[in-house]
C-alpha positions as a Markdown table, in Angstrom:
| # | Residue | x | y | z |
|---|---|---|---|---|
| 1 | Unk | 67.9 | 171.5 | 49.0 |
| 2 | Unk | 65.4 | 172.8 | 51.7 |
| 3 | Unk | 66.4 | 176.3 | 54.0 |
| 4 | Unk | 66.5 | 173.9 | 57.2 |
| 5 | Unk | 70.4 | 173.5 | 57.0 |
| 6 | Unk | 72.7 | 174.0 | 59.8 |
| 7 | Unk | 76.2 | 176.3 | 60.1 |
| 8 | Unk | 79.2 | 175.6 | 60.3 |
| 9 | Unk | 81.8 | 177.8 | 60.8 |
| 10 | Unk | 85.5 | 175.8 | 58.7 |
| 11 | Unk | 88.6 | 176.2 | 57.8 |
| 12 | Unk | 89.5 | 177.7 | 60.9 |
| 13 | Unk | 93.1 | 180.6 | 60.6 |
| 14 | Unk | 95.3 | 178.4 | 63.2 |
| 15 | Unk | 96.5 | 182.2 | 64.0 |
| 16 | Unk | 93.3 | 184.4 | 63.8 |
| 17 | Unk | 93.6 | 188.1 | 62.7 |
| 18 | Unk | 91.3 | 191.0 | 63.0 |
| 19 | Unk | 87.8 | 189.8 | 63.1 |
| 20 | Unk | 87.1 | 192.1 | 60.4 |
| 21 | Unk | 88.7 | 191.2 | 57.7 |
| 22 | Unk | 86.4 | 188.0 | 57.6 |
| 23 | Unk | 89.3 | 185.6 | 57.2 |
| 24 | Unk | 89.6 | 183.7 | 60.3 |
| 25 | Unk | 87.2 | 181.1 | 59.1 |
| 26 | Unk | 84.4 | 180.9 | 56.9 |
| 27 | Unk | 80.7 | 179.7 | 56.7 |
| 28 | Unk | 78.9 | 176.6 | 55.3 |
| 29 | Unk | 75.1 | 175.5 | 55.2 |
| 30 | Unk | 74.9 | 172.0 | 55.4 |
| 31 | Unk | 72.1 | 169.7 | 56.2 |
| 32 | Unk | 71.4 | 167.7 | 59.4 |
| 33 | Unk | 72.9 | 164.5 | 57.3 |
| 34 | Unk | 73.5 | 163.8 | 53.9 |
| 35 | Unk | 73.5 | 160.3 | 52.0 |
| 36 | Unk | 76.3 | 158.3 | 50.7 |
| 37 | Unk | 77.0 | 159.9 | 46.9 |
| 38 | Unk | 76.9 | 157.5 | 44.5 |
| 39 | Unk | 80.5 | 156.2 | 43.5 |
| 40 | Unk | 82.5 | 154.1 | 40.9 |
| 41 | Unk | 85.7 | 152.9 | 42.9 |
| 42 | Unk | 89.0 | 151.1 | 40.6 |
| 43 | Unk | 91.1 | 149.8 | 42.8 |
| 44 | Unk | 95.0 | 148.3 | 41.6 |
| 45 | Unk | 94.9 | 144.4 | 42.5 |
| 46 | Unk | 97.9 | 145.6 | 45.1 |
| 47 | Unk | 95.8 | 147.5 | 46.9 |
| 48 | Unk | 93.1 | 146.4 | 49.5 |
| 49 | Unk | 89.5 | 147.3 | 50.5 |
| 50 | Unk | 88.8 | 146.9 | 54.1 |
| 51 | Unk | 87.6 | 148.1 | 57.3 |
| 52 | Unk | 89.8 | 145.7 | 59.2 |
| 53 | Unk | 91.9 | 148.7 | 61.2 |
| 54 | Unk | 94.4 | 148.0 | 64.2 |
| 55 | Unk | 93.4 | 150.0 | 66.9 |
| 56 | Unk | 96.0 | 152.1 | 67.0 |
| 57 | Unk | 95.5 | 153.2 | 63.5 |
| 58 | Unk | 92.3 | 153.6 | 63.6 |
| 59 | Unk | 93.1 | 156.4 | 66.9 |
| 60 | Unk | 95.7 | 158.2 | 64.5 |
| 61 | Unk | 93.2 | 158.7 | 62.0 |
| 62 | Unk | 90.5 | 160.0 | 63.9 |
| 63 | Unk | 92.4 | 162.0 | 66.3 |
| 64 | Unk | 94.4 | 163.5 | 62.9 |
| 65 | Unk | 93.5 | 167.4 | 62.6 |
| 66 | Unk | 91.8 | 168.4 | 59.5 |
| 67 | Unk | 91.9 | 171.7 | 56.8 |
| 68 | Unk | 88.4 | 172.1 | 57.1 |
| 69 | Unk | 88.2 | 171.9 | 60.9 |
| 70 | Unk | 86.8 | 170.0 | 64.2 |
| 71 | Unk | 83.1 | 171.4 | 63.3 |
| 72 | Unk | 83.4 | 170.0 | 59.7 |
| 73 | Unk | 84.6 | 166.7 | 61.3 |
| 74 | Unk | 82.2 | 166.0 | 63.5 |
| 75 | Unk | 79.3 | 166.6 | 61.0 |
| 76 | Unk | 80.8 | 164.5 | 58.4 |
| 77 | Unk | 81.9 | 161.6 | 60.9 |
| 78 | Unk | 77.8 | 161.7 | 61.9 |
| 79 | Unk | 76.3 | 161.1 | 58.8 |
| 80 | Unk | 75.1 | 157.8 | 58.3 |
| 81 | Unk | 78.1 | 157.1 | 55.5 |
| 82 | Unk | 80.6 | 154.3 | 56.3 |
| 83 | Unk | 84.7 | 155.2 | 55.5 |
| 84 | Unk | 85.9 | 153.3 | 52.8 |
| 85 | Unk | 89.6 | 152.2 | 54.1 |
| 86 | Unk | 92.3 | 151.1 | 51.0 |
| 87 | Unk | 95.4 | 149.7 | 52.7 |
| 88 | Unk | 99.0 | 149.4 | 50.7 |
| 89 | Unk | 100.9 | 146.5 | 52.8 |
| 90 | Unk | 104.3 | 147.4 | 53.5 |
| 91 | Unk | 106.9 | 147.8 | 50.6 |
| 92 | Unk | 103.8 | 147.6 | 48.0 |
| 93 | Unk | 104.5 | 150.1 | 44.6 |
| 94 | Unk | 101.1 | 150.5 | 43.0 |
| 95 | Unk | 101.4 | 150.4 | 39.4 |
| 96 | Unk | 98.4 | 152.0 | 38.7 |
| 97 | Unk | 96.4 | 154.6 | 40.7 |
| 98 | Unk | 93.5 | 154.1 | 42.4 |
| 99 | Unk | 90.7 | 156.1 | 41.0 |
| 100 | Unk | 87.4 | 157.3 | 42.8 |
| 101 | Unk | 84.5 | 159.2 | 40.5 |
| 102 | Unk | 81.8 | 160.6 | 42.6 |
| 103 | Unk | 78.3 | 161.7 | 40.7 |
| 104 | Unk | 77.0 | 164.7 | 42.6 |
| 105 | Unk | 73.1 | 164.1 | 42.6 |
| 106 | Unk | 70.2 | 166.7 | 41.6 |
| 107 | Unk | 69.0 | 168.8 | 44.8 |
| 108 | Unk | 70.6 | 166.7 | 47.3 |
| 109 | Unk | 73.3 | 166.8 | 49.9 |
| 110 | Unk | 76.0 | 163.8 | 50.3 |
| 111 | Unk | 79.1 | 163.1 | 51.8 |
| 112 | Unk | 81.9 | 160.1 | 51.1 |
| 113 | Unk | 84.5 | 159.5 | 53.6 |
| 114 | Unk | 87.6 | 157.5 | 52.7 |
| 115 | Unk | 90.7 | 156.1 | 55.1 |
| 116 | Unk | 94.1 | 155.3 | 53.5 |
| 117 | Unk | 96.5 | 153.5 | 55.0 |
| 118 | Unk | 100.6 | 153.6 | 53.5 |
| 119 | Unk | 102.0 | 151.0 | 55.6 |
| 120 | Unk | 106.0 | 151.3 | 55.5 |
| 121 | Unk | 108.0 | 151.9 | 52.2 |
| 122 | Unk | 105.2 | 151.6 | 50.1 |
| 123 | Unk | 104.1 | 153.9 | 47.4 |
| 124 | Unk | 100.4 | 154.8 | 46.0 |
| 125 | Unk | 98.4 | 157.1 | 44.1 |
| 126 | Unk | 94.7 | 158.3 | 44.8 |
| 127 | Unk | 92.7 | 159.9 | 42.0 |
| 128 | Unk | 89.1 | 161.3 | 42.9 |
| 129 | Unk | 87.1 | 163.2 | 40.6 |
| 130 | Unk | 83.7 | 165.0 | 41.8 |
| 131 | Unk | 81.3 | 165.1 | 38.5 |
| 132 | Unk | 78.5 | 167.3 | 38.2 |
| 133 | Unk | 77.4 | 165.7 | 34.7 |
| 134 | Unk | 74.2 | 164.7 | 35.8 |
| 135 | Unk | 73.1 | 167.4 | 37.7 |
| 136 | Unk | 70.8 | 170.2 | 35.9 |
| 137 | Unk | 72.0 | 173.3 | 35.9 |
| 138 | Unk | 67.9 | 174.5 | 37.1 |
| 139 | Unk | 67.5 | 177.7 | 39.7 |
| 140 | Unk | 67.6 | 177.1 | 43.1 |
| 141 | Unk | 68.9 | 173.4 | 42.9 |
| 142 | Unk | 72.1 | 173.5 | 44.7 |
| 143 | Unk | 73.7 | 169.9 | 45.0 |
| 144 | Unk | 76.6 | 169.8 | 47.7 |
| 145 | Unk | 79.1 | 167.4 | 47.8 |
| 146 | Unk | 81.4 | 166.5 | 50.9 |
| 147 | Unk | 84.1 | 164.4 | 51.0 |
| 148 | Unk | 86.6 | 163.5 | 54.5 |
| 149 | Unk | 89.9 | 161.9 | 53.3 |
| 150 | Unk | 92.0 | 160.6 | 56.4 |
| 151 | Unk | 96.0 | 159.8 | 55.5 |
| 152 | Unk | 98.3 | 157.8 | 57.7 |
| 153 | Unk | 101.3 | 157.3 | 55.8 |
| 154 | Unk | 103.8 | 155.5 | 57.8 |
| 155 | Unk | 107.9 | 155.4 | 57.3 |
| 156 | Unk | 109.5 | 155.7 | 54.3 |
| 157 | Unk | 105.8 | 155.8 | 52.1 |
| 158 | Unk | 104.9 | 157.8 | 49.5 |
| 159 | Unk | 101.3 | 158.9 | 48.5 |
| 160 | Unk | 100.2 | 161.2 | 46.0 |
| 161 | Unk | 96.8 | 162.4 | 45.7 |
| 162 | Unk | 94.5 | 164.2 | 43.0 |
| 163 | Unk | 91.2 | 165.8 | 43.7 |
| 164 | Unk | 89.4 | 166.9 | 41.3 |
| 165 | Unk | 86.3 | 169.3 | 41.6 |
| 166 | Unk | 84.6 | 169.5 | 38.2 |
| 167 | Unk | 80.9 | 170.0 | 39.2 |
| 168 | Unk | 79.6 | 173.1 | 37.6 |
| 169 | Unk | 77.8 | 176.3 | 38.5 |
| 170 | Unk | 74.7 | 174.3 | 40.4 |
| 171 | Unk | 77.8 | 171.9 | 42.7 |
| 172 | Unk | 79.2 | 172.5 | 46.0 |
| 173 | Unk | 82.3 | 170.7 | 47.1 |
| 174 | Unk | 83.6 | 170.8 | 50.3 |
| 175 | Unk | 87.1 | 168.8 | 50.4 |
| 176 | Unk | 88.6 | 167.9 | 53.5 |
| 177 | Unk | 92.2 | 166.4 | 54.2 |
| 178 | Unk | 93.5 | 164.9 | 57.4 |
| 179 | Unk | 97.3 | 163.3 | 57.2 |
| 180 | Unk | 99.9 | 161.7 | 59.2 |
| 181 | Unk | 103.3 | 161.5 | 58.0 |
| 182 | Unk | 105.8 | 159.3 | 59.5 |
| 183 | Unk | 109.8 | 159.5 | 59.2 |
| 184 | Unk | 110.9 | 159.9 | 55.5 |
| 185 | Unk | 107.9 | 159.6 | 54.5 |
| 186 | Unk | 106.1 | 161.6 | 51.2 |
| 187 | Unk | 102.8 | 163.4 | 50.5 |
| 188 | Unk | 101.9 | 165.4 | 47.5 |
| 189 | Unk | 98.6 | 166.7 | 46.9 |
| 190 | Unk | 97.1 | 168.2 | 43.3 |
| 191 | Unk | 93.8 | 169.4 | 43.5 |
| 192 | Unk | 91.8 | 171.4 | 40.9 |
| 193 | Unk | 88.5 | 173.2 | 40.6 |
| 194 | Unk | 87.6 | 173.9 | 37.7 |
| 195 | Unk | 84.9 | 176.0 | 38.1 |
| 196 | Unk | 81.9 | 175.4 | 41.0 |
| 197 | Unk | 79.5 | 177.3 | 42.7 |
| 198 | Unk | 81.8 | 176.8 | 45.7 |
| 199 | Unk | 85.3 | 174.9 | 46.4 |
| 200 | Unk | 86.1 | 174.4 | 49.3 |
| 201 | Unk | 89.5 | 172.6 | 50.0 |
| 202 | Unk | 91.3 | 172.0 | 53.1 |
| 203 | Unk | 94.6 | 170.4 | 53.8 |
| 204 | Unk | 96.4 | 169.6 | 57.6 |
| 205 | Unk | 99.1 | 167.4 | 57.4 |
| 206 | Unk | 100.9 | 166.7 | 60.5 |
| 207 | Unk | 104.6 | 166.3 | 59.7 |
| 208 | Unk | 105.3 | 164.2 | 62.8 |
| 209 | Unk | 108.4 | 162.0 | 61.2 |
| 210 | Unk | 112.3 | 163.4 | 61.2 |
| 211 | Unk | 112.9 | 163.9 | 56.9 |
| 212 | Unk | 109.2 | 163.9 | 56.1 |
| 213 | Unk | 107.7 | 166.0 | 53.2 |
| 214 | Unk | 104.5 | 167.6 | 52.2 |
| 215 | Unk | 104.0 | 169.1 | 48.6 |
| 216 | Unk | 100.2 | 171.0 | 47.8 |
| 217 | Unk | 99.4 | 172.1 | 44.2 |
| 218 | Unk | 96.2 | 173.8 | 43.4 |
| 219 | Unk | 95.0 | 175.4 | 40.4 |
| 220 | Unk | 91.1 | 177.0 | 40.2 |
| 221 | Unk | 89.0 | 178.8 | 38.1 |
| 222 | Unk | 86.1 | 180.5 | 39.3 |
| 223 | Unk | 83.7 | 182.8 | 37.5 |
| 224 | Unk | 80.4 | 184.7 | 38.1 |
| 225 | Unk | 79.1 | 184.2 | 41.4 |
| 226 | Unk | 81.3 | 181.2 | 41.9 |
| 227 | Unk | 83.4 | 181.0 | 45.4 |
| 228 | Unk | 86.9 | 179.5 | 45.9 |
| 229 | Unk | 88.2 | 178.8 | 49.8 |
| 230 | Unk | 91.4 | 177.2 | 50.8 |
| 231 | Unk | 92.7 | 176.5 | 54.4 |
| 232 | Unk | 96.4 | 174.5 | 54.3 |
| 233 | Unk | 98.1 | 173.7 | 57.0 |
| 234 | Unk | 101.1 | 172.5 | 57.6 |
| 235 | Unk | 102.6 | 171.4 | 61.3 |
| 236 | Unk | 106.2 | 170.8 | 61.7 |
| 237 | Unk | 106.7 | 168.7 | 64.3 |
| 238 | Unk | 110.1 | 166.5 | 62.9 |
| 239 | Unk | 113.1 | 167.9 | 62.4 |
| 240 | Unk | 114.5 | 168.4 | 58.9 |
| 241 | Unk | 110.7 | 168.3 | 57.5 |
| 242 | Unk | 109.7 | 170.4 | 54.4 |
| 243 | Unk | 106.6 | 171.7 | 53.0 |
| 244 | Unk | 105.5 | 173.7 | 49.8 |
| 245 | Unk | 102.8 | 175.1 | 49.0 |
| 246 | Unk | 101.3 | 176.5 | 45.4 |
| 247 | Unk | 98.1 | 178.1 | 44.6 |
| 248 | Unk | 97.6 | 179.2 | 40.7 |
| 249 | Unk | 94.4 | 180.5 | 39.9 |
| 250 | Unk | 92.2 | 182.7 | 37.7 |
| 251 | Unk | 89.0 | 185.0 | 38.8 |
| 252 | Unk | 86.8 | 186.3 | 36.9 |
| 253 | Unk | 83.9 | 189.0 | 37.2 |
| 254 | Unk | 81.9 | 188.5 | 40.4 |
| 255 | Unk | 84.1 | 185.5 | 41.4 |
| 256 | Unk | 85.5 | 185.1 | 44.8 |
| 257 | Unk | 88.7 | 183.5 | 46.3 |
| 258 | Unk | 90.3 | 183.0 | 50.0 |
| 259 | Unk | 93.7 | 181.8 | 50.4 |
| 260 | Unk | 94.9 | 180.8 | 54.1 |
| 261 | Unk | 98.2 | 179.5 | 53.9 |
| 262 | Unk | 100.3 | 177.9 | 57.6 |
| 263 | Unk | 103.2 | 177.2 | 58.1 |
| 264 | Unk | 103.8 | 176.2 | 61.9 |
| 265 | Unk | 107.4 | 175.1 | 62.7 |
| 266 | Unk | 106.7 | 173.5 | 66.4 |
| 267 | Unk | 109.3 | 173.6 | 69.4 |
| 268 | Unk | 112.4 | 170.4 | 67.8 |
| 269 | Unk | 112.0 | 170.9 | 64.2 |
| 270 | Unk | 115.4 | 171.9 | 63.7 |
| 271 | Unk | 116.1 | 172.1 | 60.4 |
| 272 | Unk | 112.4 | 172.4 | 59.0 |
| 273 | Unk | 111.9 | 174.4 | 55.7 |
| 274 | Unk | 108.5 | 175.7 | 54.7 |
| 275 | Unk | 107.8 | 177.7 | 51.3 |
| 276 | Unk | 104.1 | 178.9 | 50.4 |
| 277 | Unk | 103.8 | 180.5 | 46.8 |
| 278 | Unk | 100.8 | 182.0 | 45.1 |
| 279 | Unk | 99.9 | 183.6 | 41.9 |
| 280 | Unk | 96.2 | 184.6 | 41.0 |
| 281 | Unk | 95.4 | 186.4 | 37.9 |
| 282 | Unk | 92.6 | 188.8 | 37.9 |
| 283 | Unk | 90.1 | 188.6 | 34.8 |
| 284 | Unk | 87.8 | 191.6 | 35.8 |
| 285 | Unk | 87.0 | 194.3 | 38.0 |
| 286 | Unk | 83.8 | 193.4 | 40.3 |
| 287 | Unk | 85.8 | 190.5 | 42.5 |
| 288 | Unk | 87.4 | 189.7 | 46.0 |
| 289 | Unk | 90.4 | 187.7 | 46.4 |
| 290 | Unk | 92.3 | 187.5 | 50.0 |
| 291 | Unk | 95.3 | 185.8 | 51.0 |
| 292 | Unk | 96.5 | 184.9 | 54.1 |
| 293 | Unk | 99.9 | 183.5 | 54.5 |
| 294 | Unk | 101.0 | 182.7 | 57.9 |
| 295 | Unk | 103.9 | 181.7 | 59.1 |
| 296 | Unk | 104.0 | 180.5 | 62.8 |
| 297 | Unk | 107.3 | 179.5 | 64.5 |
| 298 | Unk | 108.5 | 178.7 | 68.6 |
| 299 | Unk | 111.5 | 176.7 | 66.6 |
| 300 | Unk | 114.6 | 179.0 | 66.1 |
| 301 | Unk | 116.2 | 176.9 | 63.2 |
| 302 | Unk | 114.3 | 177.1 | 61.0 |
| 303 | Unk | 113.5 | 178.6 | 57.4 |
| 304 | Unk | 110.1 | 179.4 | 56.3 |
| 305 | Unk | 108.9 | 181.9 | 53.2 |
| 306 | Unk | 105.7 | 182.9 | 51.4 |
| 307 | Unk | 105.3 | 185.1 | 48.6 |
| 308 | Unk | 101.9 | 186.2 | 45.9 |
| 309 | Unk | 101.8 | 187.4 | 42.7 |
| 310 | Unk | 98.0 | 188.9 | 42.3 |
| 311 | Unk | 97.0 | 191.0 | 39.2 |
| 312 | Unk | 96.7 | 191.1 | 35.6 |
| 313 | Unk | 98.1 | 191.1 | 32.6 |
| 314 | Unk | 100.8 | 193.0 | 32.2 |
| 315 | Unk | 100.9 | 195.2 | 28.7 |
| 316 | Unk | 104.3 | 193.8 | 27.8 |
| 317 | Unk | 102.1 | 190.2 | 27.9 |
| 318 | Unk | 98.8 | 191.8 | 25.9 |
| 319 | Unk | 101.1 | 193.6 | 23.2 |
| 320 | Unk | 102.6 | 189.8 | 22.4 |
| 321 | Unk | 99.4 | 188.8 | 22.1 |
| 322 | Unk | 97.7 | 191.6 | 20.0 |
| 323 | Unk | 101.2 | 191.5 | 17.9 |
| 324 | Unk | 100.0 | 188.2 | 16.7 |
| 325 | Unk | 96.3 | 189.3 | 15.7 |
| 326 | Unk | 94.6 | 187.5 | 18.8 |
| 327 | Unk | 92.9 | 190.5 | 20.6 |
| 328 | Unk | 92.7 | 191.3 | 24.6 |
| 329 | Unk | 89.7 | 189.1 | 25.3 |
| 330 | Unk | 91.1 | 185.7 | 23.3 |
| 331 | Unk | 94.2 | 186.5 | 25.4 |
| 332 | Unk | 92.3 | 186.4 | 28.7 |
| 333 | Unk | 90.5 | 183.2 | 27.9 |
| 334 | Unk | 94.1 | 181.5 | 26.5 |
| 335 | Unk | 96.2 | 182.5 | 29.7 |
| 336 | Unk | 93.1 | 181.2 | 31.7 |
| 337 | Unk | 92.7 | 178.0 | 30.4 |
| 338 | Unk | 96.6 | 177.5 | 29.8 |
| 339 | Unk | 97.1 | 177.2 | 33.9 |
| 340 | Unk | 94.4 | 174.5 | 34.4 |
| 341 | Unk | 95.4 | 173.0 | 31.3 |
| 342 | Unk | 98.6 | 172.8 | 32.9 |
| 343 | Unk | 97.6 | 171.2 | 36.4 |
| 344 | Unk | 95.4 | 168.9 | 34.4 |
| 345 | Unk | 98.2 | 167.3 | 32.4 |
| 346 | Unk | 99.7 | 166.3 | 36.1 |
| 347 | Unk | 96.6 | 164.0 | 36.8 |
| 348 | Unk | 98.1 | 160.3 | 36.3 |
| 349 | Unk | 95.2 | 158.3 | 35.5 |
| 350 | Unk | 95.0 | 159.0 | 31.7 |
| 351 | Unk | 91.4 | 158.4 | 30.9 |
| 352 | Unk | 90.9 | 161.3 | 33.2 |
| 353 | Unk | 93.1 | 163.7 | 32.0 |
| 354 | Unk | 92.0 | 162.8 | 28.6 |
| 355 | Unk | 88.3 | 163.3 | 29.8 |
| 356 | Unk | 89.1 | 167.1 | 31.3 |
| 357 | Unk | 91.3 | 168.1 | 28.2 |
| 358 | Unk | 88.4 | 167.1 | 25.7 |
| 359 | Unk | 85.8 | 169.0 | 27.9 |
| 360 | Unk | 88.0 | 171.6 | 27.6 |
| 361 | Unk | 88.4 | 171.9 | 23.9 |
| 362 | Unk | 92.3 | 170.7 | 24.1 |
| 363 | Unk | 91.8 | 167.4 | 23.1 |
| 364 | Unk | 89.0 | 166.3 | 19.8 |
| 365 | Unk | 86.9 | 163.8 | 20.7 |
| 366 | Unk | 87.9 | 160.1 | 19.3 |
| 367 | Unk | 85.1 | 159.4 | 16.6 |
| 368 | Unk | 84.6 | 155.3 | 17.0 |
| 369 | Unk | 86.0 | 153.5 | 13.6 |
């Protein structure tokens, strides 16, 4: 990738703080426009492939506020890349999930966007995994990938999506979420890194809908020189809504990590419950990891929480460890592997997870008969 790439400034704080600590947003080198990444896309026989949108659809999911921000948006929404659109028709139950595999490319810049429509009471699942196997881990080639993934879920749907970032030391992802929810409606999220040069996620998800729900599960690794950024937001707009939010993550030397975490109960959602937990263990010394939970509220009855867990392992956990002949450094690696282990086994397309777990020394590789 050539040095004529422009800035942009994402994942903006919807509640800045002092310019100094660097949190408020971050910044991003991208190119003037990137090509469509190459992709392999499965799609159930319930589900449908088209760029047939009502209008009024179409508006919600343009108009929808994103994690990574306006800036983001607009550059993504410029590049000459058409939005794939899957459709469940109302009362559809996928059986399987719909899985997308995107192949970064060597010393390029690309960007996918995808539209998903959960028409009422139905139910779906959306696996996408970013591979970096065929890029070469050479100096200076820096392959970014960038991905805009636009919700509407309407009454009484469920959707539950996996992104999975598994690109390697020469891959960039930047990750961007935009959703809708309507009354009663559902949206979980898992996403994992597993180790890039950067990850960058970001989540808004407007809860407009009385009873809806929003669930966000990440789990990262990042190591030498490697960057993690994450911007969730969640806007309470119905009353009775809930959101959660878990981060659970591992740095290591020279790694770095920021957390932004809202919670924004808006004027009638009475009843609303918000809850934002993290836990990042610290493998190292040389490292910066920030976290920035915000909690913004101009609704009286409501409840929202947030709460970290940031450090190492404590002695009590090492002595187990050494008690049992496996010194401190196994340890480290075991506890650090465990908790992507662990957010891997959620993913629900099974040649997937079988795929990570292998790759990740869980799992030995079937030997053909």
């Amino acid at each position: 990738m050539t040095d004529d790439r422009m800035t942009l400034r994402v994942s903006p704080l919807p509640g800045p703080t002092w310019n100094w600590l660097k949190v408020n947003d971050a910044e991003i080198k991208v190119p003037e426009e990137a090509e469509e990444a190459l992709a392999e896309v499965d799609l159930p026989g319930e589900l449908s492939d088209t760029m047939l949108l009502e209008e009024e659809d179409v508006e919600a999911l343009i108009s929808a506020e994103s994690g990574l921000g306006s800036s983001f948006a607009a550059w993504i929404a410029g590049c000459p890349v058409d939005p794939v659109t899957v459709t469940a028709s109302a009362g559809m139950q996928a059986e399987k999930p719909a899985v997308v595999r995107l192949y970064a490319t060597n010393g390029e810049a690309t960007a996918n966007r995808y539209q998903l429509i959960a028409r009422k009471d139905s139910e779906l699942t959306l696996v996408m995994y970013v591979s970096g196997a065929d890029v070469a881990e050479a100096a200076g080639k820096n392959t970014v990938v960038s991905i805009d993934t636009r919700l509407l879920i309407q009454d009484g749907a469920k959707v539950h999506l996996v992104q999975v970032c598994d690109g390697g030391a020469s891959v960039g992802s930047f990750v961007d979420v935009a959703a809708v929810l309507g009354e009663k409606s559902e949206l979980s999220i898992l996403q994992i890194s597993t180790g890039e040069a950067q990850a960058f996620f970001g989540v808004a998800a407007d809860l407009r809908g009385k009873y809806s729900k929003l669930s966000i599960d990440t789990a990262f690794s990042a190591g030498d020189g490697e960057r993690v950024d994450m911007n969730y937001i969640a806007r309470h707009h119905g009353k009775h809504t809930e959101s959660l939010i878990r981060v659970n993550g591992v740095l290591r030397e020279n790694a770095e990590k920021t957390f932004r975490g809202t919670i924004d109960f808006i004027r009638g959602s009475a009843g609303a419950k918000g809850d934002e937990r993290e836990d990042v263990l610290l493998l190292g010394e040389d490292m910066v990891n920030k976290t920035v939970p915000l909690i913004l509220c101009s609704e009286e009855d409501v409840e929202g929480s947030h709460g970290a867990t940031i450090g190492d392992l404590s002695e009590e956990t090492l002595y187990y460890f050494r008690s049992r002949g496996i010194d401190d450094e196994e340890a480290y690696s075991l506890i650090a592997k465990g908790r992507l282990v662990s957010a891997v086994q959620k993913i629900p397309d099974e040649a997937l997870k079988k795929e990570l777990l292998m790759k990740m020394g869980e799992l030995e590789e079937e030997i053909p008969a």
